[in-house]
C-alpha positions, -999 to +999 in steps of 0.1 A: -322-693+019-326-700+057-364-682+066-352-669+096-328-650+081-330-615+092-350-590+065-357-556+077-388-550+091-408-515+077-429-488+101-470-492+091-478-466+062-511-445+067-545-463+057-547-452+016-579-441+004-602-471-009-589-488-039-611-484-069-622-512-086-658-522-091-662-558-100-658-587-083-626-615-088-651-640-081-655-657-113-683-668-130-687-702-155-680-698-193-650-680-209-630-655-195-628-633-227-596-612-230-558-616-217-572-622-183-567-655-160-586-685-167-619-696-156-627-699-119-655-713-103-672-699-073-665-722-046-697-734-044-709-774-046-687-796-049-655-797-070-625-821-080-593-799-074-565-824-089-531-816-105-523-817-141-498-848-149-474-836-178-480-796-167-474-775-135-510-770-138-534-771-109-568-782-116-606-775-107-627-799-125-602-802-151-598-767-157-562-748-153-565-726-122-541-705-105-534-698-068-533-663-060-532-670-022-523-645+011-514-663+040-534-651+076-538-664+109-573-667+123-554-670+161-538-633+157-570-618+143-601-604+165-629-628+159-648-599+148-626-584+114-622-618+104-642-607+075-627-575+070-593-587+061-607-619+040-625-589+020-588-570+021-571-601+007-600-603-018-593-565-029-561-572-038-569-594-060-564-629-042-587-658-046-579-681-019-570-675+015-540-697+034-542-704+073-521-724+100-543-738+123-524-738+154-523-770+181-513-750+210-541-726+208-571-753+207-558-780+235-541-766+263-544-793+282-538-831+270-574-839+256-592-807+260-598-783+230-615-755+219-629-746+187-655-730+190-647-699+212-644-663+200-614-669+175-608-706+176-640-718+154-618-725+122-649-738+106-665-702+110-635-687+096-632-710+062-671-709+055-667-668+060-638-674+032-664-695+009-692-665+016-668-640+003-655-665-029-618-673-018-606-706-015-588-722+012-551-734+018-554-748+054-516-758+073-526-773+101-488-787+114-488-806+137-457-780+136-463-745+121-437-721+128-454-692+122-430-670+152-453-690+173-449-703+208-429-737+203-442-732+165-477-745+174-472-775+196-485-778+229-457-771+258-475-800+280-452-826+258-425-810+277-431-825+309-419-855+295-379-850+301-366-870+274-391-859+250-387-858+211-408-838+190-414-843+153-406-876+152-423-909+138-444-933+167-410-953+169-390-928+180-416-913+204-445-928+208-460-898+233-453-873+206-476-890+177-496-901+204-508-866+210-505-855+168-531-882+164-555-872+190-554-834+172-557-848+143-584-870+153-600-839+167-599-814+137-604-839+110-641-842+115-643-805+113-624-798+082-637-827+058-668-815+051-651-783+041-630-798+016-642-789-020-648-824-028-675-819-004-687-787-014-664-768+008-638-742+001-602-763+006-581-765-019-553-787-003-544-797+031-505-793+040-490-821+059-462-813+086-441-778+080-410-770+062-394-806+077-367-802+059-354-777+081-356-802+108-351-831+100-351-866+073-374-890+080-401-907+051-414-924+082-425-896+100-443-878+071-464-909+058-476-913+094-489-881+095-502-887+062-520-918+071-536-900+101-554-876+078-566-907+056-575-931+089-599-900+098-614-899+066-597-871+047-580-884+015-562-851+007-548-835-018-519-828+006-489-806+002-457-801+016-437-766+024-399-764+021-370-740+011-363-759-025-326-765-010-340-788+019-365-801+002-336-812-022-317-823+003-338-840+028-366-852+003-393-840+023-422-841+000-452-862+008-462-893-012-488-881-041-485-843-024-476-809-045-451-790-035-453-756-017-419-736-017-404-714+009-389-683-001-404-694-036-399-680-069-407-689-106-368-704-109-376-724-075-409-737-092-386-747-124-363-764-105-387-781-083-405-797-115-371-809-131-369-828-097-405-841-090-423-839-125-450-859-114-466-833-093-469-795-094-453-770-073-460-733-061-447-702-043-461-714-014-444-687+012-436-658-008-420-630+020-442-596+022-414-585+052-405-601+081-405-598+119-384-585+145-372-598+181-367-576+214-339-556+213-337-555+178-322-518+169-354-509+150-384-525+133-367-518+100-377-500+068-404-511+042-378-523+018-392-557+007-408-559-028-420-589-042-434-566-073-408-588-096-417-622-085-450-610-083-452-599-119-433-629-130-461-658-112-491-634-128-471-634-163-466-674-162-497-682-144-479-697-115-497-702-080-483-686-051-490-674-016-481-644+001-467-647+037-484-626+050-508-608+033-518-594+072-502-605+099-518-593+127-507-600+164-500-623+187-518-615+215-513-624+249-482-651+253-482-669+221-451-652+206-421-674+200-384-671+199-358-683+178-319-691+185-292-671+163-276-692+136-240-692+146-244-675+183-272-699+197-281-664+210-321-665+225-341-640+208-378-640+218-404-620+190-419-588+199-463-587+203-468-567+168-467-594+137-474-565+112-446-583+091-450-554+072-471-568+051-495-554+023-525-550+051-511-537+084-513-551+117-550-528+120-565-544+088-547-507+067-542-509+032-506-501+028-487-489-006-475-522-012-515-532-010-520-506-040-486-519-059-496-552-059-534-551-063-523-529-096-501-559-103-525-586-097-549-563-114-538-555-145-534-598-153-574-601-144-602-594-168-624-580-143-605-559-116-609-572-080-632-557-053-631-527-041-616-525-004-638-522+026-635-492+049-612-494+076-629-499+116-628-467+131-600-456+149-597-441+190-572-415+199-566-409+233-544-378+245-544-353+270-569-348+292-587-379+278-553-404+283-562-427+309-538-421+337-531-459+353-526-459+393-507-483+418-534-509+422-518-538+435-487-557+444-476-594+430-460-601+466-496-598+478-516-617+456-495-650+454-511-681+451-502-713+471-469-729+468-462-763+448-458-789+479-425-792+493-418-828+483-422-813+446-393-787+451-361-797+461-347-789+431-358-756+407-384-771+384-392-757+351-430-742+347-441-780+320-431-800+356-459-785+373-484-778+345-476-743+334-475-733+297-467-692+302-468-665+325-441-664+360-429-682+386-416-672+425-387-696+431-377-688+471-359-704+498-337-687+529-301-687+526-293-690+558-251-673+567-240-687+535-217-656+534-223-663+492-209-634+470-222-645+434-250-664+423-253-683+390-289-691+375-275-720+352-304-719+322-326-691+333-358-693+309-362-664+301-359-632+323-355-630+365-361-600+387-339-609+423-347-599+454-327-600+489-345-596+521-371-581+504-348-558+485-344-554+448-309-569+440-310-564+400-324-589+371-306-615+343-319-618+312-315-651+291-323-622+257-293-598+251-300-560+265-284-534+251-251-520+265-260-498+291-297-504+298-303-499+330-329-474+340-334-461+370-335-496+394-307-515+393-287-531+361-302-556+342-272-583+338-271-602+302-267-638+308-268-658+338-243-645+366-251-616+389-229-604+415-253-600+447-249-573+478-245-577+511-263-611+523-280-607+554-282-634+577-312-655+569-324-636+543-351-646+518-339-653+481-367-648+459-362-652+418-389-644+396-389-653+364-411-647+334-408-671+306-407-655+275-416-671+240-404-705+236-378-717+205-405-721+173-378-729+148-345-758+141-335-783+158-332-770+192-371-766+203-368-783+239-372-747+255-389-756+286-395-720+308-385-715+343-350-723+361-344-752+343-313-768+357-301-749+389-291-719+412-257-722+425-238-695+450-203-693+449-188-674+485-154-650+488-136-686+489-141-699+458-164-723+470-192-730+451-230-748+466-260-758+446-296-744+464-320-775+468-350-771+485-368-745+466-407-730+470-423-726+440-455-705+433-466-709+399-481-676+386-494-680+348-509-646+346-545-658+331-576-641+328-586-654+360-560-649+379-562-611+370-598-611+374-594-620+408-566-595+418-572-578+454-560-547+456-536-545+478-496-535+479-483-536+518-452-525+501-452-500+473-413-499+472-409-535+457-410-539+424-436-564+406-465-539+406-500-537+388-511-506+380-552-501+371-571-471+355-612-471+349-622-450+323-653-441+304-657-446+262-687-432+250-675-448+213-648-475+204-625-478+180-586-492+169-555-476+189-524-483+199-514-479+234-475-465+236-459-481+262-424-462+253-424-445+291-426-482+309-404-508+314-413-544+311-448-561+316-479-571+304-510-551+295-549-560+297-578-544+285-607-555+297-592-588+310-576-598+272-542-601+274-529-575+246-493-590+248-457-577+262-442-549+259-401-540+271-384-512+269-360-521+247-378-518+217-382-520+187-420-526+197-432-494+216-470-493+211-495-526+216-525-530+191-556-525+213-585-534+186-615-517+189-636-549+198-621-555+235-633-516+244-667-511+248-689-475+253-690-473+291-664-482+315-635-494+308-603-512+323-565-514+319-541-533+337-506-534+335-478-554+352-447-543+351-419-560+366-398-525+372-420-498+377-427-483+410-457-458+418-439-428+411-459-396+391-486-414+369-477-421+334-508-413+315-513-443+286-517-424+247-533-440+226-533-431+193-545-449+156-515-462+140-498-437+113 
């Protein structure tokens, strides 16, 4: 089964009351007594994970043990509930935690990381796993996937213009070039966290669900022998759909074998095939996610309690993706292409996934059904669950009521030099990962009647002598969305008004999520190939000659905003309200009466939001407010300063 597949996608069920339970899964040494699961140690000192050679068996010094994993991602959770969900994946009756550590997010730049900034110190994050007795799956790519911008690897590689990604030295040398200096980089940090060194790790995946991709032995072993050249010897893993790994032999020399959209029959099949190592559930589908402009976010039908009962009944590992999603703040969300269509369709901010903890850290009822589950296979029942933060509503007279605060057309920042420009370049040619660009240039008489934006990445607003002329929009709208500006046109042509003599041609563009899954990835953001006018003749000219003003949106850009807007009546507006908290907590802010933008509390970027739905409230954790005052700013690529919108928040229900 193809795991981008659509599944529907259910609405966040109201925090339950604490689950009962008193106990703790952790395990201690000696028997287990009753029909519960077999010894496990408490992931302290150091231990010999292995796998059994004539049994699926996984083994901690020599002892059967079974993964009972949840998959989440330390870059969508606040640095500061990182140990409230570990202790929500622990009440439900987990013992290891699973984690893609993601490239993009700790080198943005060739050669510079970060881990050790609010949410990026992955060492913090598996010792609080060990603290709490939960072992560790860690996936860290080079490729994750995960609905992630360009699945997790860093969008600088696309200045190259004939790069190839995920491939061996041989067939790109830049690519593995760059994989090794990660790796280089996280090894250090990881191996004494291995449990052979007293640390929490389990396993160590190599590479993603290649089969999807791609077959190449090469490429896999090289990877391989960059984990052992910087001194971490494994065990390793691999993750594939059973049908591509069958297909494209994916596995890694020595390595278990983690299943996508796995099941007991999967596991079965995958032993008949590679006996000499085990093989679990390794991505076992608690929901699924949802694009912009997807009809809605989809109902909570998804129940693994079958294949749930059946791994607890045979003792068979598994993880659950996800056991809490989270978000993916700012621009990290990805895109994928539509089997069939090639159809771009860019993720929505929320990755709830509708999974068994909600995107605010909730117990859901399928937390309760499956910690019962889980439960009822253990002889001591797991911990109970911690209490949920505390929530903020904010209605009425206390809804903070955002203001006209600035204009983009008067906070631009220098152009890209002329001898850069002839042609439209795409944001990686001038060292942009995300945000917007202004492409201008004067037209001149051309007398032009249509203009064509050949591969528009991802979404323009066009403007004619200052004058809003309408937008394209490389994701599909729905029929009939146009509001109250101008119609937003699918695709890449736009008939344009009246062209007055001279007039400035000004295209900005946003660039949206980039590709994160198949074989088309290459999704550099921008105008990527050209702008073309086409006059009442017929005849058709390409525009060379372009400005460029790169605008990436970051927090210091916004932090230096000046407040000014010469022109209130052109589009591409920030709006700003100050107000005072005197306590925090979790809300979401419903952004269901604006158009299509970006919000920021604070100066975090809490992610997009667009009309169009299904999305129409951001998660605004309780963390990034603070008792005092307090700031919001929203750009919205549509909106003019008409009646304030006051911004409700409420807790999510």
């Amino acid at each position: 089964m193809d795991r981008r597949a659509f599944l529907a996608f259910a609405s966040l069920i109201p925090v339950l009351s604490a689950c009962g339970g008193g106990g703790n899964d952790s395990p201690s040494t000696g028997s287990s007594g009753g029909t519960g699961s077999p010894v496990e140690p408490v992931p302290v000192g150091r231990h010999a994970f292995s796998f059994a050679t004539n049994s699926n068996d996984f083994l901690i010094d020599g002892q059967s043990f079974q993964i009972r994993s949840g998959e989440m991602h330390p870059a969508r959770i606040p640095v500061e509930y990182w140990q409230h969900r570990i202790q929500m994946a622990k009440a439900m009756g987990l013992n290891t935690i699973s984690i893609y550590i993601i490239w993009n997010y700790h080198e943005s730049s060739p050669g510079v990381f970060d881990f050790s900034t609010e949410n990026r110190d992955i060492e913090s994050f598996i010792r609080l796993c060990q603290s709490e007795g939960l072992w560790v799956l860690v996936r860290p790519g080079p490729y994750v996937c995960a609905e992630w911008d360009l699945g997790g690897i860093p969008s600088y590689l696309l200045a190259y213009p004939d790069i190839k990604l995920r491939t061996d030295s041989v067939s790109d040398p830049r690519y593995m070039a760059a994989v090794r200096r990660y790796i280089a980089e996280l090894a250090p940090r990881i191996a004494p966290l291995m449990a052979s060194n007293g640390g929490p790790i389990l396993m160590l995946q190599v590479e993603n669900e290649f089969g999807s991709f791609d077959s190449n032995a090469v490429y896999i072993e090289e990877i391989r022998q960059c984990w052992l050249q910087n001194g971490i010897a494994g065990p390793f893993y691999t993750e594939d759909g059973i049908a591509e790994l069958m297909h494209s032999r994916s596995n890694v020399a020595g390595g278990a074998i983690a299943l996508s959209n796995g099941s007991s029959s999967a596991i079965s099949t995958s032993r008949s095939h590679f006996a000499a190592v085990p093989a679990m559930a390794g991505e076992v589908y608690t929901g699924w996610f949802s694009h912009w402009g997807d009809a809605e976010l989809g109902g909570s039908t998804a129940d693994i309690s079958s294949e749930l009962a059946s791994f607890m009944q045979r003792k068979q590992s598994f993880n659950l993706y996800m056991v809490h999603g989270g978000t993916s703040f700012g621009f990290f969300a990805g895109a994928n292409l539509e089997i069939g269509t090639g159809q771009y369709q860019p993720d929505i901010t929320s990755y709830d996934y509708f999974a068994p903890i909600s995107e605010q850290g909730a117990a859901t009822a399928k937390f309760l059904t499956y910690r019962n589950l889980i439960a009822s296979h253990l002889s001591t029942p797991p911990a109970a669950a911690p209490a949920l933060p505390g929530t903020l509503t904010l209605t009425g007279a206390s809804a903070p009521l955002p203001t006209l605060y600035a204009s983009i057309w008067d906070n631009l920042p220098s152009a890209l030099p002329a001898s850069q420009t002839i042609a439209p370049l795409p944001f990686e040619m001038f060292g942009q990962s995300f945000g917007f660009a202004l492409y201008r240039r004067t037209l001149g008489s051309s007398g032009a009647e249509k203009m064509k934006v050949t591969e528009l990445h991802d979404y323009a607003t066009i403007f004619l002598a200052g004058q809003y002329a309408g937008a394209l929009s490389r994701p599909a709208v729905p029929v009939g969305y146009t509001r109250d500006y101008a119609a937003v046109t699918p695709g890449t042509d736009m008939t344009l008004p009246a062209v007055p003599s001279n007039a400035l041609l000004e295209i900005l563009v946003e660039g949206m999520g980039r590709v994160n899954y198949g074989t088309d990835m290459i999704d550099r953001k921008g105008i990527t190939q050209s702008v073309s006018l086409t006059d009442s003749m017929g005849q058709t000219s390409q525009l060379q000659g372009w400005e460029i003003v790169p605008l990436p949106m970051d927090e210091s850009f916004i932090a230096n905003l000046k407040s000014v807007c010469t022109n209130p009546a052109k589009s591409g507006l920030f709006f700003k309200v100050s107000f005072n908290l005197t306590e925090t907590g979790d809300t979401f802010l419903d952004m269901s009466q604006w158009t299509k933008g970006v919000v920021w509390v604070n100066g975090r970027n809490l992610g997009r939001y667009w009309k169009i739905g299904p999305q129409t409230r951001l998660y605004c954790p309780a963390p990034w407010l603070r008792a005092g005052i307090n700031d919001i700013i929203i750009f919205d690529l549509h909106q003019l300063a008409a009646a304030p919108i006051p911004l409700v928040g409420r807790p999510d229900a």
